[in-house]
N, C-alpha and C positions, 0 to 999 in steps of 0.2 A: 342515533342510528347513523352508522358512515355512508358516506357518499360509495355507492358502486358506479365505477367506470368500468363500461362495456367495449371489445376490440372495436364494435364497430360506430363507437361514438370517440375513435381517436382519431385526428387529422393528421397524417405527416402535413407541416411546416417546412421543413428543410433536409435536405437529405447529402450528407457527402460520405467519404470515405472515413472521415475519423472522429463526426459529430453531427446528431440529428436533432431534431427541434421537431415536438409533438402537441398539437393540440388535445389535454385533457377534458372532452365535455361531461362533468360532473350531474348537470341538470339544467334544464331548460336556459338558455341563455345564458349558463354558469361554465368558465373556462379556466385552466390552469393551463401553465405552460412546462414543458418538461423538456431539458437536455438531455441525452444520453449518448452511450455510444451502439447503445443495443436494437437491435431490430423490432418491431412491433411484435413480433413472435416472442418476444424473450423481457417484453418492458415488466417493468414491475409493477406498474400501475393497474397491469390486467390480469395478473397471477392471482388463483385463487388462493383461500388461506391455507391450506397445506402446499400448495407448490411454492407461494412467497417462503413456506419455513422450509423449506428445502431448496432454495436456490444459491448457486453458485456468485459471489462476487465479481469482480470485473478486474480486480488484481488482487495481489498481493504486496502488502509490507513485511519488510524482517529485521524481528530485533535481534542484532548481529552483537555476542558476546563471548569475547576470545578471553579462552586462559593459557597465559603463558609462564613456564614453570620459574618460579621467581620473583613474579610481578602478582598486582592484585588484579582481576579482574577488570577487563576494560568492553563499554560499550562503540561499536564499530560505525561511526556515520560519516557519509560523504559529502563531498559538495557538487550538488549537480544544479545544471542550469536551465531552470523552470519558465518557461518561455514568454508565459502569461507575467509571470513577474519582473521579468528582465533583471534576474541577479542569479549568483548561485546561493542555493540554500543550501542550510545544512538537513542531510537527506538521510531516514534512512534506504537501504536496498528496497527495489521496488522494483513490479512489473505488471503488466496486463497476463491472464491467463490466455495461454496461447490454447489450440484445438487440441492439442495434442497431448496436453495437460488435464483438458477437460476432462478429455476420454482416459486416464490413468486412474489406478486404482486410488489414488488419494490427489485430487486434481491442488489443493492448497497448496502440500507436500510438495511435490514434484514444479509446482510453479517456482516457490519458496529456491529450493535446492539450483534451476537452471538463472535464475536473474542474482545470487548468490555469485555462483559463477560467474556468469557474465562482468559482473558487476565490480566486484571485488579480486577474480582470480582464484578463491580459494573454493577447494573441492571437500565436501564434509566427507567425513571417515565415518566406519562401520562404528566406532569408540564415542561419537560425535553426538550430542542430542538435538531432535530435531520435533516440535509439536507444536498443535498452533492454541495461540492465545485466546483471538477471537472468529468466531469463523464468516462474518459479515459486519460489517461497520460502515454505516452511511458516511460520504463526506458533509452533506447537507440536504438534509430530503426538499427543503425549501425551494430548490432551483432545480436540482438534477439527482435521479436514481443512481448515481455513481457510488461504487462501495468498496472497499476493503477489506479483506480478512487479514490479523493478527498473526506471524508466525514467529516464534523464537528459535534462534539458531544458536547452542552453544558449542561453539569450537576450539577444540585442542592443537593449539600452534608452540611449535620449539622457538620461534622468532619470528617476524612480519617482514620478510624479505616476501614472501610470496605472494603481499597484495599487489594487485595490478588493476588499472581501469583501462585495459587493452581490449579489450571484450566487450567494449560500447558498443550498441548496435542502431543504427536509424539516427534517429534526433539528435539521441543522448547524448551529451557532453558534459565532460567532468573536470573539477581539478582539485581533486585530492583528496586525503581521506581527513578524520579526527577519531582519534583514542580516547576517550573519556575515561577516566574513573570515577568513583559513584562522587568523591565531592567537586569535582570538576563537572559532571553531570546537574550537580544538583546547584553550581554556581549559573549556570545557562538556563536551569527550572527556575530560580529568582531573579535572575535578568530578564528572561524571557527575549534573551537575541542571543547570537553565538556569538563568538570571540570577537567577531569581525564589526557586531554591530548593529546587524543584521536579523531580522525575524525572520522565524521560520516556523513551517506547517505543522498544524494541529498531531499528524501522525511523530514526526519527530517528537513533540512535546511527549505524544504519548510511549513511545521509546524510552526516554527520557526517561517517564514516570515508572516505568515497568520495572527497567534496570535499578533504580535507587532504590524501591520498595523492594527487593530481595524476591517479588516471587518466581525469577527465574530457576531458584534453587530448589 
């Protein structure tokens, strides 16, 4: 039988602007501890089982795959600079779902399409395919409810003059992109670091993985 945790057997711990820390009381004298970024109203821990299978993520990842006429297929990841790690990784596009997203008729979609943009500079076309892979993926339920949905982006570019990481917004800090083709992808899936040396995030790996297995096709 699983442990129910009740709203009102959660303790806010810590409360700020961009990360909270929640007392889980499981049962009598029994405690987990829970980071997130979401309000007691929206934790996971207290969603019943149909609201938990209908809940929204907390961002979105995009596997970014340009065809350019001439060239083979290339997976699109950047380097951005992960604070908690103090290096740049190789990333793919990413963002938090803003409110505005929520409330749209496909809140993944529409997340997916604006942190694209931002991110990269490039705008997808009506010609463009756009669907998501997974629609929730924990990072680690062991420490914090923080989760991910899967979205693949495949887009039609004449050339890569268009990318740009001018469209940073907040934190974000970037420096530069990487073009992968699938055996150059799949040299960084048996290194397990990128070019530079460097490890990078489970989402990348799985980018990574997605791209070489062909089922973006």
């Amino acid at each position: 039988m699983k442990p129910v945790i009740h709203k009102e057997n959660v303790k806010p711990l810590f409360e700020s602007r961009f990360i909270k820390v929640y007392d889980l009381q499981y049962g009598e004298n029994k405690h987990y501890f829970d980071a997130t970024r979401r309000p007691l109203s929206n934790l996971m821990a207290v969603k019943s089982e149909e609201e938990f299978k209908h809940a929204l993520p907390d961002a979105v990842t995009c596997v970014v795959i340009l065809t350019i006429p001439g060239e083979e297929p290339k997976l699109l990841l950047d380097y951005e600079f992960r604070y908690p790690a103090g290096q740049f990784l190789l990333s793919p596009p990413a963002g938090l779902l803003d409110p505005e997203d929520v409330n749209s008729p496909d809140p993944l979609l529409a997340t997916a399409k604006r942190e694209i943009e931002e991110e990269t500079g490039l705008l997808l076309a009506e010609t463009d395919r756009l669907f998501t892979i997974n629609p929730l993926l924990f990072s680690t339920p062991g420490m914090t409810d923080e989760s991910n949905a899967l979205v693949c982006a495949v887009i039609q570019l004449d050339d890569t003059s268009s990318l740009t990481q001018a469209g940073a917004v907040g934190s974000e800090c970037f420096d530069g992109f990487e073009l992968l083709t699938k055996e150059e992808a799949r040299t960084l899936l048996k290194n397990g670091r990128d070019s530079n040396g460097i490890f990078y995030s489970v989402f990348t790996w799985a980018a990574l993985m997605y791209f070489v297995s062909d089922l973006w096709y």
